[in-house]
N, C-alpha and C positions, 0 to 999 in steps of 0.2 A: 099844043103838044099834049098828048094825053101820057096820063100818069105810067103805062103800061110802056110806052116809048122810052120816056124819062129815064125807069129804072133800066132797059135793056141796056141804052145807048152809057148811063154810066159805070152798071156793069162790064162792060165792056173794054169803058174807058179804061178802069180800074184794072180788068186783065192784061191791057195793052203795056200799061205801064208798071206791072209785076213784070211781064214777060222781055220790056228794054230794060229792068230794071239788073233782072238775072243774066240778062244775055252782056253788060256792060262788065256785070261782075268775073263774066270767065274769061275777060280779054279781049274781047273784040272791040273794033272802034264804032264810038257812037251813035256813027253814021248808021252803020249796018244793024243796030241795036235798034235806033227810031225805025226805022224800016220794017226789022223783025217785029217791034212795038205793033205798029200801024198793022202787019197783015195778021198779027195774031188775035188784037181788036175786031179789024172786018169780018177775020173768018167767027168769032163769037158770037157776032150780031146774027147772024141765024139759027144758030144753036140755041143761044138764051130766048129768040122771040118765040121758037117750038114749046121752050122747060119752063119760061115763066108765062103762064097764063092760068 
């Protein structure tokens, strides 16, 4: 895995887990939160592989 990968994917990781971390906090159940987590992750991994290079 190249270093360029690396940071995308834990960039990524890191906004998936802001984004269930905020969505737990307004009430929702956790379920819907990991979820939320997960497509807010995938959709960033394209974005960030465009901005970090």
């Amino acid at each position: 895995m190249s270093l360029h990968t690396a940071v995308v994917l834990l960039a990524a990781a890191v906004i998936g887990l802001v984004i269930a971390a905020l969505t737990i906090l307004s009430g929702v159940r956790p379920a819907t939160a990991a979820v939320t987590g997960l497509t807010a992750a995938g959709a960033s991994v394209t974005v960030l592989r465009t901005l970090i290079r």
